[in-house]
C-alpha positions in Angstrom: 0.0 0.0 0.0 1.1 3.5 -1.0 1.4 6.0 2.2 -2.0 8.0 0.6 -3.5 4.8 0.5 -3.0 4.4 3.9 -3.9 7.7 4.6 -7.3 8.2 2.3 -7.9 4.6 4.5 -7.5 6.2 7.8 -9.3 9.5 6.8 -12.7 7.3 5.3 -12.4 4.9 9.0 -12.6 8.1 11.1 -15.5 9.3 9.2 -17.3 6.2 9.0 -16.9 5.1 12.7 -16.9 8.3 14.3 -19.5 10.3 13.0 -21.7 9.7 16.3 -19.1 11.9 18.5 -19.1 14.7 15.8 -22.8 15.0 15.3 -23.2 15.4 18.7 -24.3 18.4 20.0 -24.2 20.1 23.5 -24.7 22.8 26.4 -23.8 22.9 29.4 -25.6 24.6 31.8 -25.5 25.5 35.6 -28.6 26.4 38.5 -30.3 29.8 37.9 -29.0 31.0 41.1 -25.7 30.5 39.8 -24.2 34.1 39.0 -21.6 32.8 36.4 -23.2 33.9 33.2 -21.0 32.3 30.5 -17.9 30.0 30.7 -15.3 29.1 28.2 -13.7 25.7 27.1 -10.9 26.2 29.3 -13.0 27.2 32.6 -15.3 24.0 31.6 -12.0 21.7 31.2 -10.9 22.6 34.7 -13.7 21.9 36.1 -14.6 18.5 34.3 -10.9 17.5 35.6 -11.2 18.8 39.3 -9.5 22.0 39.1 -11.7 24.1 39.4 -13.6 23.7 42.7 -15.1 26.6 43.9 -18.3 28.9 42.6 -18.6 32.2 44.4 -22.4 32.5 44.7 -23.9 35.1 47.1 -20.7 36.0 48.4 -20.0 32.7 49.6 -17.8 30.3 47.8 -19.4 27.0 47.0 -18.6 23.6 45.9 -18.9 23.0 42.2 -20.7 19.9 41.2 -19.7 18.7 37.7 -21.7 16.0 36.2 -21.1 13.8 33.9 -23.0 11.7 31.3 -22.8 7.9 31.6 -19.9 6.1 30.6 -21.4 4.7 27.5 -23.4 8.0 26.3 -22.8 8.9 23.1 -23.1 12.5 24.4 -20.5 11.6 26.9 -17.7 10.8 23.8 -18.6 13.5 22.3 -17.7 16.4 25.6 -14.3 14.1 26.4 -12.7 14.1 23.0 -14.3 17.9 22.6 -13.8 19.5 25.1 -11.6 17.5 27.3 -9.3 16.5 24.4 -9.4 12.8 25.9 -11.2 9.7 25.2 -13.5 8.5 28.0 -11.2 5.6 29.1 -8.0 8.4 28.9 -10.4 10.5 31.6 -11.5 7.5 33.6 -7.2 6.5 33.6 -7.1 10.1 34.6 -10.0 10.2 37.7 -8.3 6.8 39.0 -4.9 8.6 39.5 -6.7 11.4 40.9 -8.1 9.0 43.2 -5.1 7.0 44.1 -2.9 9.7 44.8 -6.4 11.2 47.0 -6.7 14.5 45.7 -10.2 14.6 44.1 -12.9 12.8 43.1 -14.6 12.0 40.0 -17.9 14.2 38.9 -21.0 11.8 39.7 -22.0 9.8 36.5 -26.6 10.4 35.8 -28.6 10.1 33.2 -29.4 13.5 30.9 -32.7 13.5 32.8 -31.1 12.8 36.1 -28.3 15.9 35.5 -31.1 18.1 34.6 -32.5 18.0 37.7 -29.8 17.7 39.7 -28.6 21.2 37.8 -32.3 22.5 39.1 -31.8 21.3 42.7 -27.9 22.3 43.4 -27.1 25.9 43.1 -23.5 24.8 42.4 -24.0 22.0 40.0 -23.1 22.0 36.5 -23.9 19.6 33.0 -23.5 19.1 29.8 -26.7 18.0 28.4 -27.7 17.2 24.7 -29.2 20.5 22.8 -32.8 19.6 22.0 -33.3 18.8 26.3 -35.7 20.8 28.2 -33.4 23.5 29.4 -36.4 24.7 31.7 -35.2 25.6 35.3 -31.4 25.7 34.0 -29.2 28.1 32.9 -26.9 27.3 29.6 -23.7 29.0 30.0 -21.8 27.1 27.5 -23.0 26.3 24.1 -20.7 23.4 21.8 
């Protein structure tokens, strides 16, 4: 095989088998209450991999409380090779370090429907949901 062969061969595999992460779309959104009004991919990034921890909301800082999509979501591939630049099993390598070496832990795994309402209930949570969910009760602050 020729190297551009080999190359219009990998090109046609990634958009044959991939085209599910691509397509997907997403916002992530936070609890009315929350005062942050928009966040970029970098502030997101942080706070998907525990680095960012801390919302101030009413002049009080709070916890923030990422979370994630099921391992096996479709919508979930899409945010972790998106925005986190890492496959989901590359995160989940990266949470068990975290973990091991105990200095955080990973955000909670729930359902779209399950995040939604968590993001209505906790004035420091935050989620990426899919675009066509009912965004009532929830503030997008992110849009991908």
């Amino acid at each position: 095989m020729t190297p551009r062969l080999v190359c219009s061969l990998a090109v046609a595999a990634v958009v044959l088998f991939a085209p599910h992460a691509a397509a997907q779309k997403f916002v992530v959104v936070v609890n009315p209450r929350n005062p942050i009004a928009r966040l970029n991919q970098s502030q997101v990034t942080k706070i998907y991999l525990g680095k960012l921890q801390g919302w101030s909301i009413n002049g009080q800082i709070q916890p923030v409380a990422p979370v994630d999509q099921r391992a096996d979501s479709p919508l979930r591939v899409a945010f972790s090779e998106r925005v986190l630049r890492r496959s989901v099993s590359e995160t989940a390598s990266y949470w068990r370090q975290e973990l091991y070496a105990g200095r955080n832990v990973p955000p909670i795994e729930q359902t779209e429907a399950e995040a939604l309402e968590t993001v209505r209930t906790v004035v420091g949570a935050i989620a990426y949901v899919s675009d066509k969910a009912d965004l009532r009760g929830v503030k997008v602050v992110w849009t991908q």
